[in-house]
C-alpha positions in Angstrom: 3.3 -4.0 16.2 -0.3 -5.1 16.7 -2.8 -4.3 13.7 -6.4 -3.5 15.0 -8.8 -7.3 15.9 -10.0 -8.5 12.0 -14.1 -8.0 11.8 -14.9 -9.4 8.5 -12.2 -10.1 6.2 -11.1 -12.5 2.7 -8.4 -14.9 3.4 -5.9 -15.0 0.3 -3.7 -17.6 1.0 -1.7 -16.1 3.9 -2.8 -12.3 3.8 -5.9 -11.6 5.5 -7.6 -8.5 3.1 -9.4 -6.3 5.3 -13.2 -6.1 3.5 -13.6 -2.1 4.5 -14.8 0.9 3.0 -13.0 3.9 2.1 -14.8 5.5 4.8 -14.2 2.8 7.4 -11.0 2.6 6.7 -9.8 6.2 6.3 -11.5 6.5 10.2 -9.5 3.4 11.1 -6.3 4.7 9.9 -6.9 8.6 11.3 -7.5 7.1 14.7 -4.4 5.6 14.6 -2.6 8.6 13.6 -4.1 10.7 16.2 -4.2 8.4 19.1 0.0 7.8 18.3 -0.4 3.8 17.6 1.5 2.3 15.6 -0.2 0.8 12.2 1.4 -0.3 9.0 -0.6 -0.2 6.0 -0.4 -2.0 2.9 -2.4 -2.3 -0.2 -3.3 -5.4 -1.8 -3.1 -6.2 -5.3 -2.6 -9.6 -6.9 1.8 -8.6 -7.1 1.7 -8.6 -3.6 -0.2 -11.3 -2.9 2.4 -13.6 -5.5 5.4 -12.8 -3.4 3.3 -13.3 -0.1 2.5 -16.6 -1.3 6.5 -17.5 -2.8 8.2 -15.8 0.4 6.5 -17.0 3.8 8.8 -14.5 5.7 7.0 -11.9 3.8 3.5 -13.5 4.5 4.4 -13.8 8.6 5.2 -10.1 8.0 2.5 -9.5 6.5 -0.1 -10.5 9.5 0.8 -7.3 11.3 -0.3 -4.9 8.7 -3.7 -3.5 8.6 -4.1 -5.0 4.4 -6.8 -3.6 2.3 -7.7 -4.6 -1.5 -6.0 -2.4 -4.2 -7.4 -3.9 -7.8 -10.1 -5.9 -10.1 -7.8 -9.0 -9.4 -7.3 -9.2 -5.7 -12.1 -8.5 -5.9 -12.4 -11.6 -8.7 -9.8 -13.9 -6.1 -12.2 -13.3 -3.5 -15.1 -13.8 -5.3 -13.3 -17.3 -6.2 -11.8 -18.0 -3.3 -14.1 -16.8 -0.2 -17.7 -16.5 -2.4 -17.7 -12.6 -2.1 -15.7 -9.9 -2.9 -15.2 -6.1 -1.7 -17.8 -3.7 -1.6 -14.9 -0.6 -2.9 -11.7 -0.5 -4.5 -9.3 0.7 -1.5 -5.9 1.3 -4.1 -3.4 3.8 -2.7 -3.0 6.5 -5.3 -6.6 7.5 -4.5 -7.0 6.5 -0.9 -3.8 8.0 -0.2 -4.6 12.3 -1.0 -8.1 11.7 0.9 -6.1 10.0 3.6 -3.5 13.3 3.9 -6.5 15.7 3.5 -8.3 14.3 6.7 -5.3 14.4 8.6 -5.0 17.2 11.4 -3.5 20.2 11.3 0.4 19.9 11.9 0.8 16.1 11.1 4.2 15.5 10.7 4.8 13.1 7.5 7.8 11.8 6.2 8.7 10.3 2.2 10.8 7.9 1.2 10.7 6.1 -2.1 10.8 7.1 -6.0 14.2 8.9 -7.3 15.5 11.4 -5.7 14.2 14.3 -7.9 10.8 12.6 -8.0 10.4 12.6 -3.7 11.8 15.8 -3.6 9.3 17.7 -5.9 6.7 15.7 -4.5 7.4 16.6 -0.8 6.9 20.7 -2.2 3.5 19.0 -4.1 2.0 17.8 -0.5 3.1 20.9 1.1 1.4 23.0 -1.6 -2.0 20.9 -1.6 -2.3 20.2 1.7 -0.6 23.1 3.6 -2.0 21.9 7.2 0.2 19.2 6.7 4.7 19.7 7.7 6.2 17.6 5.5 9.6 16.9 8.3 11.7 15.2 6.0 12.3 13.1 3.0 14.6 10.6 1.2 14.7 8.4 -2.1 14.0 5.0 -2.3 17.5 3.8 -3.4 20.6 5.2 -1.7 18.4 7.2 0.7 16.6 4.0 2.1 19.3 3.1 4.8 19.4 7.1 5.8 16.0 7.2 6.1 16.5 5.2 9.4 18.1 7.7 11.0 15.8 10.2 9.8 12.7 8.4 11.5 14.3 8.4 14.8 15.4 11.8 14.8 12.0 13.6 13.4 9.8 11.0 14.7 6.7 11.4 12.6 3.3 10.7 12.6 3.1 9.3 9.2 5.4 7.9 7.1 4.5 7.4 3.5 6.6 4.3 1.4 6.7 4.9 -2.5 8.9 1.5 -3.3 6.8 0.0 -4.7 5.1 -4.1 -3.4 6.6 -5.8 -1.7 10.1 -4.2 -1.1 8.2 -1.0 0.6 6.7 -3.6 2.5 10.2 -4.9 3.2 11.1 -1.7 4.5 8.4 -0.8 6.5 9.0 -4.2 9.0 12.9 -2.7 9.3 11.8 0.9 9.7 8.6 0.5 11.9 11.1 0.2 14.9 12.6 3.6 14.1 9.5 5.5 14.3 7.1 3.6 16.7 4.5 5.4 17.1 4.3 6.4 13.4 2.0 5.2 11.0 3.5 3.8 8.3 1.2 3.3 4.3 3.1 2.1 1.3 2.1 3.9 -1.6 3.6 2.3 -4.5 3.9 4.9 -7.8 1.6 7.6 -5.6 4.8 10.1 -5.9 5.2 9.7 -9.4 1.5 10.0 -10.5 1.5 13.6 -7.9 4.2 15.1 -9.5 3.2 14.0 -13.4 6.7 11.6 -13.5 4.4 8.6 -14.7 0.6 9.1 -16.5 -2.1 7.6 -14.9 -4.9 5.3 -16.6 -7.8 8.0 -18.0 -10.2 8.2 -15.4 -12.7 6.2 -17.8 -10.5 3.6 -17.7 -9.9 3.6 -13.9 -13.9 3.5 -13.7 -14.3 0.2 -15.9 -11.7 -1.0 -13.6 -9.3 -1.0 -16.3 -6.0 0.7 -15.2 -4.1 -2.7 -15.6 -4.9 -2.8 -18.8 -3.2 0.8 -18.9 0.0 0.0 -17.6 0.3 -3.2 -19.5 0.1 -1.3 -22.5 2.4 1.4 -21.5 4.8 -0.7 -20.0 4.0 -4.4 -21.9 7.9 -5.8 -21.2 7.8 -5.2 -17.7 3.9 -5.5 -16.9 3.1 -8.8 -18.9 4.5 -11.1 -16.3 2.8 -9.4 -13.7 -0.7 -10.1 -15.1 -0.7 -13.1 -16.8 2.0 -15.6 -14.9 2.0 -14.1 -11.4 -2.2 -14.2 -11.6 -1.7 -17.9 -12.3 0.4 -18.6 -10.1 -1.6 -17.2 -7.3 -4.9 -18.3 -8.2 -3.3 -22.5 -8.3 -1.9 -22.0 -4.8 -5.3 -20.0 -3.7 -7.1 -22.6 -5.0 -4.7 -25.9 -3.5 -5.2 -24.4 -0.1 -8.7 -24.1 -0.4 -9.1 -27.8 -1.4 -6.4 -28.7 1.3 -8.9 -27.0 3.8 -12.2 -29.1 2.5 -13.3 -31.7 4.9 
């Protein structure tokens, strides 16, 4: 699976972050959908970018998807790293609804991810919101994983929407891409959750200071803290070693 030739971009270590607008991208991503090629999309944020940078299986993964930035983190390591950042915030739980309301009429999509009562009220959400769209088919992201497979190849649909959660939707998405191959596949993290009201989102004040981190580490402070203090470290010292190993 072949992602469309790089124009300008921010090397991270091993991912190459797509420097795109929402509007760029969501015409990117629609061409693929209508033209039938196949194009796996991830968003970045600085979680994925620690396990691309600890797991070089993941990062040769990795170089096929189309990668944009998700996150305040991912636009300050550029900055760092490359001298500029991105021009938008491309994160999946918004990009994701404008994506599906562009999308023509009858475009088959497909869910797998979340629990099982979360994907299944969130497939009736899409078809309620965006009624131009069939939803052909969903499963959970646990025990329904594996099934999903099968599902792919028998419904074969045009997009294919991964709510694991980075990097194990990621994971999946190399496994499953060969079941559906002319799909487009976009993992979209806690997207069911925050559609169907399972999880609160960060105020939208918050989410324009750039601050929904700082949301979810307060709501969730036992699971979060790692992820944005430790992981961010970890990340920016091997960002910053390759950089100097790359100096003449």
């Amino acid at each position: 699976m072949t992602a469309p030739p790089l124009d300008e971009s921010r090397q991270l270590g091993p991912v190459c972050v797509r420097a795109r607008s929402i509007d760029t991208a969501s015409r990117e991503i629609l061409g693929a959908i209508r033209t039938r090629s196949p194009l796996c999309v991830a968003f970045a944020n600085t979680h994925l970018l620690y396990y691309a940078v600890r797991d070089p299986r993941l990062a040769e993964s990795l170089r096929s998807f189309y990668i944009v930035n998700d996150g305040i983190g991912v636009d300050l390591l550029a900055r760092l790293i490359c001298g500029h950042g991105f021009e938008e915030n491309l994160n999946g739980t918004d990009f994701t609804p404008r994506l599906l309301a562009q999308l023509p009429a009858g475009t088959r999509v497909f869910l797998v991810g979340a629990r099982t009562d979360v994907t299944q009220r969130a497939a009736v959400e899409i078809t309620r919101r965006w009624p131009h769209l069939t939803v052909c088919g969903w499963r959970d992201g646990f025990g329904g994983r594996e099934q999903a497979l099968d599902d792919l190849a028998k419904f074969a649909p045009d997009v294919v929407l991964a709510a694991m959660g980075n990097p194990r939707q990621e994971r999946w998405i190399v496994c499953a891409a060969a079941a559906a191959p002319k799909a487009v596949f976009i993992g979209v993290g806690a997207w069911f959750d925050f559609l169907v009201g399972a999880a609160p989102r960060a105020p939208l004040m918050w989410r324009r200071l750039r601050l929904e981190w700082a949301f979810r580490l307060a709501r969730e402070p036992r699971r979060m803290w790692r992820r944005y203090t430790i992981e961010v470290l970890v990340v920016l010292v091997a960002l910053l070693s390759a950089s100097l190993r790359r100096a003449p």
